[in-house]
mmCIF file of the N, C-alpha and C atoms, coordinates in Angstrom:
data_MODEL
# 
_entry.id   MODEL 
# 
loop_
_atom_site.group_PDB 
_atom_site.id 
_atom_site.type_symbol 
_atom_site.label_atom_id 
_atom_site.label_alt_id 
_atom_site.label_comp_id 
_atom_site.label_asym_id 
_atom_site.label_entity_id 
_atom_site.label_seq_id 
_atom_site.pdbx_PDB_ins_code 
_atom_site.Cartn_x 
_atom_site.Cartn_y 
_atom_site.Cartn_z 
_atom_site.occupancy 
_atom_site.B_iso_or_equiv 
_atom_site.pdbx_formal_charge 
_atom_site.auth_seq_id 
_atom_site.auth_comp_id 
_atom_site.auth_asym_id 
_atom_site.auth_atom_id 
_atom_site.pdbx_PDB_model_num 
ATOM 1   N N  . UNK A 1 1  ? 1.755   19.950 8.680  1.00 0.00 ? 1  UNK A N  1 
ATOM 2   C CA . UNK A 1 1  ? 0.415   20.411 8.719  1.00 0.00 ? 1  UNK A CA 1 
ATOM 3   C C  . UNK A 1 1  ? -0.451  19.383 9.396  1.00 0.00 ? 1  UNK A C  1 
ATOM 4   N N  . UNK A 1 2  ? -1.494  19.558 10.063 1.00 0.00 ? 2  UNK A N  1 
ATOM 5   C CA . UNK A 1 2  ? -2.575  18.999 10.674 1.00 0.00 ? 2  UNK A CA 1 
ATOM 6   C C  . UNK A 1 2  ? -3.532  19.155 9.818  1.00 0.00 ? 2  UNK A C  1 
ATOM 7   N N  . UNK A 1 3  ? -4.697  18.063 10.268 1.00 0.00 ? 3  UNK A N  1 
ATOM 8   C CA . UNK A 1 3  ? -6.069  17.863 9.790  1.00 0.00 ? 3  UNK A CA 1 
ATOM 9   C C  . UNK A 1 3  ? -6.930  17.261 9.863  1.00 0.00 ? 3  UNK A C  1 
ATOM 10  N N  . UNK A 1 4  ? -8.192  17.028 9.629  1.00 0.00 ? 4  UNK A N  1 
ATOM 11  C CA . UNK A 1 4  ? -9.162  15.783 9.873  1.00 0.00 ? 4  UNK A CA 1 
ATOM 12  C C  . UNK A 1 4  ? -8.784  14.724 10.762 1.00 0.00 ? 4  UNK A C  1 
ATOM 13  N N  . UNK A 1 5  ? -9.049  14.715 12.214 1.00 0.00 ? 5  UNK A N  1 
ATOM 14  C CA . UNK A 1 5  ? -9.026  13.623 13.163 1.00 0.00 ? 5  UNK A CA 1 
ATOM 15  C C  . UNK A 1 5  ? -7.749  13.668 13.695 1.00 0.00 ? 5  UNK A C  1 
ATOM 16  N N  . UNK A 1 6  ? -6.321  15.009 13.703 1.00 0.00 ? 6  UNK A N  1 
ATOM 17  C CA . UNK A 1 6  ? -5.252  15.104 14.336 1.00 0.00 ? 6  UNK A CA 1 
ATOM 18  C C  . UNK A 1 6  ? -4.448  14.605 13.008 1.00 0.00 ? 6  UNK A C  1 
ATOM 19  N N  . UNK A 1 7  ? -4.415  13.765 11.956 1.00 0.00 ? 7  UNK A N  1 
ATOM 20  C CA . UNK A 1 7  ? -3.897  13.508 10.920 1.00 0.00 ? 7  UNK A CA 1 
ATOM 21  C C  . UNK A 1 7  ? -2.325  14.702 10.605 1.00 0.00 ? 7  UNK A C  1 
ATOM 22  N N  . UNK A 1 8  ? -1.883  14.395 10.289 1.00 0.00 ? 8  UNK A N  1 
ATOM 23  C CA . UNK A 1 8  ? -0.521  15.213 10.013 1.00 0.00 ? 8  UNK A CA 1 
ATOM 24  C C  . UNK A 1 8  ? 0.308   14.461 8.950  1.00 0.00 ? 8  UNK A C  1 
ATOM 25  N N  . UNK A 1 9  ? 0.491   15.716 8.477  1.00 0.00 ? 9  UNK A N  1 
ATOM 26  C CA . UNK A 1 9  ? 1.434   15.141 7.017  1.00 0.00 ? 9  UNK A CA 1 
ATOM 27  C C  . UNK A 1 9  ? 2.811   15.917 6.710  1.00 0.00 ? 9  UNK A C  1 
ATOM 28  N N  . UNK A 1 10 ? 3.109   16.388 5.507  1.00 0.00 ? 10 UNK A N  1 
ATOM 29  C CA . UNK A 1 10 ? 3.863   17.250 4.868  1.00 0.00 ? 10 UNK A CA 1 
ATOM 30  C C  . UNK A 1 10 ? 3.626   17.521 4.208  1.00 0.00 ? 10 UNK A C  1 
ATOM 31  N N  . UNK A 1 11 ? 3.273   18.735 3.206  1.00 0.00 ? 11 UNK A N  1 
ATOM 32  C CA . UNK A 1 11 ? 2.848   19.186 2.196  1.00 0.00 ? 11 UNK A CA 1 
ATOM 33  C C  . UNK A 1 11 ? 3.839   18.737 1.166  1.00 0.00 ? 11 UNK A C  1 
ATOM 34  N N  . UNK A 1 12 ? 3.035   18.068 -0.226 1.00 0.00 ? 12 UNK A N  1 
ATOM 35  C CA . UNK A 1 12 ? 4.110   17.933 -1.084 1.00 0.00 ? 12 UNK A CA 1 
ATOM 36  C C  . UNK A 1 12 ? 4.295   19.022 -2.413 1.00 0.00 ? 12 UNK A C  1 
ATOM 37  N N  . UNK A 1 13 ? 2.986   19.065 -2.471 1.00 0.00 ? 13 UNK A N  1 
ATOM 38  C CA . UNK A 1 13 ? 3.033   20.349 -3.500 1.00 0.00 ? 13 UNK A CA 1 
ATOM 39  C C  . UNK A 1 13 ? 1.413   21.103 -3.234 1.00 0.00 ? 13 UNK A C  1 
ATOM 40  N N  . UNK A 1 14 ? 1.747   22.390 -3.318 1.00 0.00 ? 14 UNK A N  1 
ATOM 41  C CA . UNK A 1 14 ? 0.528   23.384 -3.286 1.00 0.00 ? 14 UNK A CA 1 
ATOM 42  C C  . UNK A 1 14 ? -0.327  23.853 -4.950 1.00 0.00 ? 14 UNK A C  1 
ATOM 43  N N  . UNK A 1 15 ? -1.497  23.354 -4.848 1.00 0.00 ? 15 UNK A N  1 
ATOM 44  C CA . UNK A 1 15 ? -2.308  23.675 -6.025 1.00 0.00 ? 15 UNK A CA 1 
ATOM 45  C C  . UNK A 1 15 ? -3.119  25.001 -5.782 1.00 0.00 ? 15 UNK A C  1 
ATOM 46  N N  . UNK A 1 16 ? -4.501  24.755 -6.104 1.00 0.00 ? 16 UNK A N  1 
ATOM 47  C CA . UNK A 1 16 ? -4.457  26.648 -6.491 1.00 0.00 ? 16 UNK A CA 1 
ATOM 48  C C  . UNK A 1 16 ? -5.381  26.524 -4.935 1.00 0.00 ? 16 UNK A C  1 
ATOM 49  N N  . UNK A 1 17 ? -6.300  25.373 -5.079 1.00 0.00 ? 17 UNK A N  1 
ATOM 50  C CA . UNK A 1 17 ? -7.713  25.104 -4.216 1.00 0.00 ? 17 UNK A CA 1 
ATOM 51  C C  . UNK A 1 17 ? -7.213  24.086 -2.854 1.00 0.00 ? 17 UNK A C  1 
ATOM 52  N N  . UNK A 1 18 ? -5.933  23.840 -3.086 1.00 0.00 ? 18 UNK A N  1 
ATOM 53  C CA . UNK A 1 18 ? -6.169  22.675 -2.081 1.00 0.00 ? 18 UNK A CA 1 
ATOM 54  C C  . UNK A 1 18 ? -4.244  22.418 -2.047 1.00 0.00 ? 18 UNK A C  1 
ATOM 55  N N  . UNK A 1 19 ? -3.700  21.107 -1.215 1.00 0.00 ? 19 UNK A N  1 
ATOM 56  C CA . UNK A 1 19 ? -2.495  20.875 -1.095 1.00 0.00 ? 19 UNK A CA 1 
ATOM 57  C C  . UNK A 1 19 ? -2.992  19.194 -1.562 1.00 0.00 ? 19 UNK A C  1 
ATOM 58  N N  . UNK A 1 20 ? -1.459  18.714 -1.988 1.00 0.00 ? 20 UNK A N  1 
ATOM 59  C CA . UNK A 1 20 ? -1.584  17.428 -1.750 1.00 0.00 ? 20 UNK A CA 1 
ATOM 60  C C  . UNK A 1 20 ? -0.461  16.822 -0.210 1.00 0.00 ? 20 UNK A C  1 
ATOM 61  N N  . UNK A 1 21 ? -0.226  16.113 0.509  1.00 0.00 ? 21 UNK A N  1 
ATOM 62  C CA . UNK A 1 21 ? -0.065  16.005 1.617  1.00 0.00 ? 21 UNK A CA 1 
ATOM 63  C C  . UNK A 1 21 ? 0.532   14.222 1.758  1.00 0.00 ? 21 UNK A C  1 
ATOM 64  N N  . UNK A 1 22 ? 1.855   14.025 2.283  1.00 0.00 ? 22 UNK A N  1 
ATOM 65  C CA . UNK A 1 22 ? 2.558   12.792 2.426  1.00 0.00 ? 22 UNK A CA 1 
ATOM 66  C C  . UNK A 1 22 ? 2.534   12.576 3.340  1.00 0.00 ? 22 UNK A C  1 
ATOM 67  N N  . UNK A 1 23 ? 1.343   11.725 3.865  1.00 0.00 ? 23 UNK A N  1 
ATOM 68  C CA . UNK A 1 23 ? 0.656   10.947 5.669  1.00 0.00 ? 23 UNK A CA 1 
ATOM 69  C C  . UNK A 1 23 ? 1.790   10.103 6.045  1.00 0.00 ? 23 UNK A C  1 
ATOM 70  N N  . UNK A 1 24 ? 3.169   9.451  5.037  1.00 0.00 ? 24 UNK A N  1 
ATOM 71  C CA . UNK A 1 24 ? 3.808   8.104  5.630  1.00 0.00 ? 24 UNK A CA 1 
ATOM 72  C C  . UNK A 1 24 ? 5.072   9.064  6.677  1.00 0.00 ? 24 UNK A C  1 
ATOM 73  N N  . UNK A 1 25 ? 4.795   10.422 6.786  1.00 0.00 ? 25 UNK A N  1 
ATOM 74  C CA . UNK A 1 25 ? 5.402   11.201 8.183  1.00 0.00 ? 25 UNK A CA 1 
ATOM 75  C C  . UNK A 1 25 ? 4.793   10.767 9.358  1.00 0.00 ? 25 UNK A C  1 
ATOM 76  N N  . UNK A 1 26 ? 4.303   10.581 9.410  1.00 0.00 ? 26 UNK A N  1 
ATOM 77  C CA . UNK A 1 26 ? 3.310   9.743  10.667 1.00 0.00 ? 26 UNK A CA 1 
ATOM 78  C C  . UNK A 1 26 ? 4.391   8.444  11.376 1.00 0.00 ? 26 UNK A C  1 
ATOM 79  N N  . UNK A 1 27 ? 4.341   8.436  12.250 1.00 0.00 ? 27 UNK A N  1 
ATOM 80  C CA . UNK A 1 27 ? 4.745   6.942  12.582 1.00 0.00 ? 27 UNK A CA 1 
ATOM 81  C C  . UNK A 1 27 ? 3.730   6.290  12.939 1.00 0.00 ? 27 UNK A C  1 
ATOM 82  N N  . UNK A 1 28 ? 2.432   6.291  12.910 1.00 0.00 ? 28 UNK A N  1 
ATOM 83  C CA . UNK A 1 28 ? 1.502   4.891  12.969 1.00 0.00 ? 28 UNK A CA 1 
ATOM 84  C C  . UNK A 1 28 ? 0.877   4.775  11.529 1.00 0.00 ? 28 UNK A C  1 
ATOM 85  N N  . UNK A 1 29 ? 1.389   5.803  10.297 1.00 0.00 ? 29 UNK A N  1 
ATOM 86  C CA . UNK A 1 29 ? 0.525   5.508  8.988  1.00 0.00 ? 29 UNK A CA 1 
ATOM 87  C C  . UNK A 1 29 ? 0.371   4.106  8.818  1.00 0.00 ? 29 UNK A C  1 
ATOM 88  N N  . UNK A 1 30 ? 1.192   3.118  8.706  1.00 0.00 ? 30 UNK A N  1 
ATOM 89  C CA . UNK A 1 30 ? 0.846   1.515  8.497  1.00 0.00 ? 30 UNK A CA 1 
ATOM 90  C C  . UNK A 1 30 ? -0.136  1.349  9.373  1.00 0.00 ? 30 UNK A C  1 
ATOM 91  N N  . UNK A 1 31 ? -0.389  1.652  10.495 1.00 0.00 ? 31 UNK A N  1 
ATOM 92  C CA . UNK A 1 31 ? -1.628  1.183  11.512 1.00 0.00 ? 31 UNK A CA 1 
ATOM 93  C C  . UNK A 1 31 ? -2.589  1.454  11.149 1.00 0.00 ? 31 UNK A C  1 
ATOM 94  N N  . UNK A 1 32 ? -3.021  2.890  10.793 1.00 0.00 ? 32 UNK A N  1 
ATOM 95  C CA . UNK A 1 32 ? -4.187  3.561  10.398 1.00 0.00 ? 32 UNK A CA 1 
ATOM 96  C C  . UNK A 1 32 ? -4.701  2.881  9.110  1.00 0.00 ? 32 UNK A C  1 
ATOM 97  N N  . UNK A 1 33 ? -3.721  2.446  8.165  1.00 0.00 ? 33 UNK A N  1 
ATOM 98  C CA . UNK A 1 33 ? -4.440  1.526  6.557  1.00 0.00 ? 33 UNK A CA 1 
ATOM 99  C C  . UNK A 1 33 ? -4.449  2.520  5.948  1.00 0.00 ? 33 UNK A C  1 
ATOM 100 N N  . UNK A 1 34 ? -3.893  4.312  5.834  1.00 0.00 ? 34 UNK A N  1 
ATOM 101 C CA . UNK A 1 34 ? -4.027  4.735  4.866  1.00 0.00 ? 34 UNK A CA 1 
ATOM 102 C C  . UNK A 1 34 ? -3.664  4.917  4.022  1.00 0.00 ? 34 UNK A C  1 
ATOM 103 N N  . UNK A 1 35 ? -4.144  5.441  2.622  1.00 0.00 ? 35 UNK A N  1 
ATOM 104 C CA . UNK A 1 35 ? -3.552  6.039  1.384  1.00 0.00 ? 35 UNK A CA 1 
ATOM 105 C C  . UNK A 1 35 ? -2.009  6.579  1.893  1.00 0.00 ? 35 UNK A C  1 
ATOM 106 N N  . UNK A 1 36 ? -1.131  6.541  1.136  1.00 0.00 ? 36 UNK A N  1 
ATOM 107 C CA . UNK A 1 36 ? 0.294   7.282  0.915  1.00 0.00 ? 36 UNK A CA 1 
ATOM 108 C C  . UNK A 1 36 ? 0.209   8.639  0.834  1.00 0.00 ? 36 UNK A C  1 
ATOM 109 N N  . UNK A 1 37 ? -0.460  8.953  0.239  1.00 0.00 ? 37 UNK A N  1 
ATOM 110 C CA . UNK A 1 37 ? -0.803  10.628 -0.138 1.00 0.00 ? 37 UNK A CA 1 
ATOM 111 C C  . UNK A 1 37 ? -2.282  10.843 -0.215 1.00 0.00 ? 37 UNK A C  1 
ATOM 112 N N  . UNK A 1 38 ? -3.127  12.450 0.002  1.00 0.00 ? 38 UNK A N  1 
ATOM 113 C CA . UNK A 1 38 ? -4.053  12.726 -0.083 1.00 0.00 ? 38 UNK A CA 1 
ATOM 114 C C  . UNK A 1 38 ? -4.285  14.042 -0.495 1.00 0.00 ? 38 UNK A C  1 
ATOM 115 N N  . UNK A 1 39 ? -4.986  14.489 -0.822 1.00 0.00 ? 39 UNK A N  1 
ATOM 116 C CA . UNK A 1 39 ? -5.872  16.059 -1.308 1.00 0.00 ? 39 UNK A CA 1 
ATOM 117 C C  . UNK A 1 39 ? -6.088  16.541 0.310  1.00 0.00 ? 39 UNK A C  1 
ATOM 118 N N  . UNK A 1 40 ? -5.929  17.447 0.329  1.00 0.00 ? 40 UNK A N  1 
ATOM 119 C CA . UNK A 1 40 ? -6.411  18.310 1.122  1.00 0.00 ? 40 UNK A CA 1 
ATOM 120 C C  . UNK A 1 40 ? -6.996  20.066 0.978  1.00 0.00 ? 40 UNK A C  1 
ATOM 121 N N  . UNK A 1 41 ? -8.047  20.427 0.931  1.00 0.00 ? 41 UNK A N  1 
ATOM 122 C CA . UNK A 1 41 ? -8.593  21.870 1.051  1.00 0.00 ? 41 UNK A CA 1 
ATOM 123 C C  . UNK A 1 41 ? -7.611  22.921 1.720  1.00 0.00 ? 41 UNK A C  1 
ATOM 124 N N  . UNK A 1 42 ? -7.349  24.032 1.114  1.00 0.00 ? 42 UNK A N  1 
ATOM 125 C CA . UNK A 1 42 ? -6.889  24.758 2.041  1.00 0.00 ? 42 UNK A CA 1 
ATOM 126 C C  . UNK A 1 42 ? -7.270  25.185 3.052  1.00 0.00 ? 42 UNK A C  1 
ATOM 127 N N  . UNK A 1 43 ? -8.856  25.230 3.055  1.00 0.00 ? 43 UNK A N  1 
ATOM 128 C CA . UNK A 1 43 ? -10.121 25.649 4.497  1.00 0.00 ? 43 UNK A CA 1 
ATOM 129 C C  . UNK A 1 43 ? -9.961  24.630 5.575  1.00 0.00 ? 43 UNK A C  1 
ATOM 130 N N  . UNK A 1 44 ? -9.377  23.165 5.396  1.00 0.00 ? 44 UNK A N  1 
ATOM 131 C CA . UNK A 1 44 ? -9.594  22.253 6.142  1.00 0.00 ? 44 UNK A CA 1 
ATOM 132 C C  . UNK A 1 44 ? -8.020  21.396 6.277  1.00 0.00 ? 44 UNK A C  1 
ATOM 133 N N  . UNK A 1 45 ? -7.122  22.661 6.925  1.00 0.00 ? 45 UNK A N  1 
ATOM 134 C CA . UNK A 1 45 ? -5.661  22.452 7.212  1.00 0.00 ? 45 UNK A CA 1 
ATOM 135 C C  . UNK A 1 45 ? -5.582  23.211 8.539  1.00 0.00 ? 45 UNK A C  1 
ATOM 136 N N  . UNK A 1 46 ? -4.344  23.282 8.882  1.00 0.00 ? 46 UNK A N  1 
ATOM 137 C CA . UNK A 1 46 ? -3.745  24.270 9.468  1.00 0.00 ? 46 UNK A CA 1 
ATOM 138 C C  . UNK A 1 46 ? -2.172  23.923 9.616  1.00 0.00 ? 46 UNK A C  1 
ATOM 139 N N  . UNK A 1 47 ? -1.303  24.842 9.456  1.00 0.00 ? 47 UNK A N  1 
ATOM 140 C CA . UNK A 1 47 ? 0.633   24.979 9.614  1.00 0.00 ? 47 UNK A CA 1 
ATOM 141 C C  . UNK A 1 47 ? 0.703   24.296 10.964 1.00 0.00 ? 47 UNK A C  1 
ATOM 142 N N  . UNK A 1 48 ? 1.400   23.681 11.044 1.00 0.00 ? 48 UNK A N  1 
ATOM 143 C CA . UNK A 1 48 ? 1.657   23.284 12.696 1.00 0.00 ? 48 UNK A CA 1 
ATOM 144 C C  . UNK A 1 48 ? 3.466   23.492 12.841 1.00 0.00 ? 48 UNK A C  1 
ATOM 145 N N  . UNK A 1 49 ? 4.209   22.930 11.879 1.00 0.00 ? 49 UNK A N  1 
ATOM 146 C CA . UNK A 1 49 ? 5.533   23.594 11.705 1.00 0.00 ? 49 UNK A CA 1 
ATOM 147 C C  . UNK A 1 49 ? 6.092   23.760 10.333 1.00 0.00 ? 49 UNK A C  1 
ATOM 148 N N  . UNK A 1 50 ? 6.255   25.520 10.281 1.00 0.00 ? 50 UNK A N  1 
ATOM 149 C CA . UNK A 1 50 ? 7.036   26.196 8.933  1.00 0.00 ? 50 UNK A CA 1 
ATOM 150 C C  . UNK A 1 50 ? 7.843   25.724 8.421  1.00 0.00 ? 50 UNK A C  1 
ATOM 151 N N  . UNK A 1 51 ? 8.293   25.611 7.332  1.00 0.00 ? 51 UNK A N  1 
ATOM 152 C CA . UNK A 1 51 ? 9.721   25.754 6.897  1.00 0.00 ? 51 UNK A CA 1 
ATOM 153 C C  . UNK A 1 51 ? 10.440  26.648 7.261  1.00 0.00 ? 51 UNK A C  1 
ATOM 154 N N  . UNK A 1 52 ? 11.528  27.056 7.472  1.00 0.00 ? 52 UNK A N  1 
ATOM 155 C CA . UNK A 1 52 ? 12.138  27.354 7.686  1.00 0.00 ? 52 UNK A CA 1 
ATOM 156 C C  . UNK A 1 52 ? 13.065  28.306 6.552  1.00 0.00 ? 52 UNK A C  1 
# 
């Protein structure tokens, strides 16, 4: 999934309002300084690749 500023993660688990999301899929997460995991809105996502 994509988001805020090109950001991309993996969804780790889906809540009712929102996802939580694992950024260390990234290969520059150490560069960027961020959190390991984050909240994300469902309004302020989008799928970029399904499961399968």
């Amino acid at each position: 999934m994509e988001f805020k500023n090109c950001l991309q993660g993996i969804v780790e688990k889906v809540n009712e309002n929102s996802v939580i999301v694992d950024l260390t899929y990234m290969t520059n997460y150490r560069d960027l300084d961020l959190e390991q995991r984050t909240v994300v809105n469902h309004k302020n996502y989008t799928i970029i690749n399904p499961a399968m």
